[in-house]
N, C-alpha and C positions, 0 to 999 in steps of 0.2 A: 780138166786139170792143166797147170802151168807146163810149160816143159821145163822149168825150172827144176830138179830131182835134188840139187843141194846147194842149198839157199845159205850158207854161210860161203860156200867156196862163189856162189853167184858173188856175195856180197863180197869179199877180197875182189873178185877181177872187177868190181866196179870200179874198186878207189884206186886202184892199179890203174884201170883205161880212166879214171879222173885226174890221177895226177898229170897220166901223158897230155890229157884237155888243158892242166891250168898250168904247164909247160906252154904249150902250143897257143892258148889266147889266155894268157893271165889277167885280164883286164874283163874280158864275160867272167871269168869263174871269179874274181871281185866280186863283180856284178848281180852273179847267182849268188853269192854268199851273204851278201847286202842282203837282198830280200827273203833270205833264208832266215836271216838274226833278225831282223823288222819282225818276218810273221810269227817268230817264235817268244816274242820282246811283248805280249798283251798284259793289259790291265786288268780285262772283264773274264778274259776266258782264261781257265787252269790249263795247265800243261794237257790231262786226259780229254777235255773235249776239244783241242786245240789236233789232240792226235787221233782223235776219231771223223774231227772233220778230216783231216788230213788222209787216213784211210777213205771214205766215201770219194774224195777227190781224186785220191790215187785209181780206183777202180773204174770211175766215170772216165779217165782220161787212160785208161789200159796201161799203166807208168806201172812195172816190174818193179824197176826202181823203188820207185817210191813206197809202195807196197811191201819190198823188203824194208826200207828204213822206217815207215812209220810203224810195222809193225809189232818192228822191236822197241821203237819209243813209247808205242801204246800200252804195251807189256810191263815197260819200265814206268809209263806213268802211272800202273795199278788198273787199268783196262781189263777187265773181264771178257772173256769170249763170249756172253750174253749182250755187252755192251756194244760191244764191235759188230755182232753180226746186225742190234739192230741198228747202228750206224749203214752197215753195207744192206741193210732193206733199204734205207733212205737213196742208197744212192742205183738201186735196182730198181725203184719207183719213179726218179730223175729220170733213169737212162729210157725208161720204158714211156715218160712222159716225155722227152725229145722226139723220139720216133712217132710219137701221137702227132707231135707241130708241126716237125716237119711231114709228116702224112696229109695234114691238112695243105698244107703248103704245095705238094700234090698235085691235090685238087684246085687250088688258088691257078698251079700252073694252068693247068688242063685247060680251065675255063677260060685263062686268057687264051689259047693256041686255039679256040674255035673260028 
């Protein structure tokens, strides 16, 4: 489980310690912003599988954050919790097949250190 126990007051002191960020460097929070509206701006993909990759990514990368924001977006795009979760096998099968590469990689070490 998160230690997150309330995920709306999580989400208030985020945008609270965000605004204190795009006070502090307004030019990165541009910059996140930029590619925030880019990846949201598609042609091919709908809003819901746009927010279910975006959940699978958020979990691959442990981003709380994100987690909280695409969750509710996913929700708003009409996301089902059958859909999501099997988005997040997707990204449980990723995490699980990193840890297989780099395992190999490993052994790639090993073999060079002989």
């Amino acid at each position: 489980m998160s230690g997150i126990e309330n995920w709306p007051e999580y989400n208030a002191s985020l945008r609270e310690r965000g605004k204190e960020f795009a006070a502090l460097a307004p030019e990165a929070m541009k910059g996140f912003q930029a590619l925030s509206r880019g990846a949201s701006t598609t042609k091919h993909l709908d809003a819901k599988t746009r927010e279910l990759i975006a959940l699978a990514v958020a979990v691959t990368t442990r981003c709380e954050g994100c987690i909280d924001a695409h969750a509710r977006k996913a929700r708003t795009a009409g996301a089902s919790k059958e859909e999501v979760a099997e988005a997040l096998g997707v990204a449980i099968a990723l995490n699980a097949g990193a840890a297989l590469t780099y395992s190999l990689h490993v052994l790639d070490a090993l073999e060079e250190a002989k």
